[in-house]
PLY file of the C-alpha trace (Angstrom):
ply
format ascii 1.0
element vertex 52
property float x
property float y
property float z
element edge 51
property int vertex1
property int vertex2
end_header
218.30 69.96 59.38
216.59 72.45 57.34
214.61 74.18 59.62
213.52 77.31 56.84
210.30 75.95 55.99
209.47 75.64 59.61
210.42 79.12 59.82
208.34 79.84 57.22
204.98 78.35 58.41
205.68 79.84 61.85
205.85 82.74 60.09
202.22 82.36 58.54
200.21 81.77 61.38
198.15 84.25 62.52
197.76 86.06 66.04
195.55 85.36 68.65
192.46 86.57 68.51
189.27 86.60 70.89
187.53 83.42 70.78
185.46 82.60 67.60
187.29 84.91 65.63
188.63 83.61 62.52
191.73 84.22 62.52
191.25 81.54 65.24
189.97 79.47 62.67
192.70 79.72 60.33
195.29 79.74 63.05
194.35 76.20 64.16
195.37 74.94 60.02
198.33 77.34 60.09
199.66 75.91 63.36
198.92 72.27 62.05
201.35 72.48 59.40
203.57 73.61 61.13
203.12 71.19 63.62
203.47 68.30 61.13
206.58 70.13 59.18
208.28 69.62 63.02
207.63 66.25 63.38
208.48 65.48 60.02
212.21 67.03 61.20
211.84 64.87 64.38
210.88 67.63 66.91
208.68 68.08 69.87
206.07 70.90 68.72
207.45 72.81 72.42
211.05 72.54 70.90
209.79 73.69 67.37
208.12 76.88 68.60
211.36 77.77 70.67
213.18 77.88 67.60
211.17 80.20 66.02
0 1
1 2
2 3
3 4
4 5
5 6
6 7
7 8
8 9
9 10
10 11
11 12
12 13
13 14
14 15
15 16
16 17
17 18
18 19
19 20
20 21
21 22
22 23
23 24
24 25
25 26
26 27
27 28
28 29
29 30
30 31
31 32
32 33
33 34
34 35
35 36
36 37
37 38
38 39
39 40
40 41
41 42
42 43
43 44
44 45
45 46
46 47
47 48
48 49
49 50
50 51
């Protein structure tokens, strides 16, 4: 399982910021890749993010 790419979208998504910030805004695309690289490698997004 090549789990680098996941790695590297993890790696891209921003903090947490106050609401309606937007790094909020870009978080929410960041984390949706990276949510659909997981489940492209057949992982639960909880599993995914305890890899990282």
């Amino acid at each position: 399982m090549n789990i680098d790419k996941l790695l590297e979208l993890y790696k891209q998504i921003p903090p947490r910021g106050p609401r309606g910030m937007p790094s909020n805004w870009s978080r929410g695309g960041k984390t949706t890749m990276f949510t659909n690289e997981a489940r492209r490698l057949g992982l639960s997004n909880s599993e995914a993010f305890k890899l990282c």
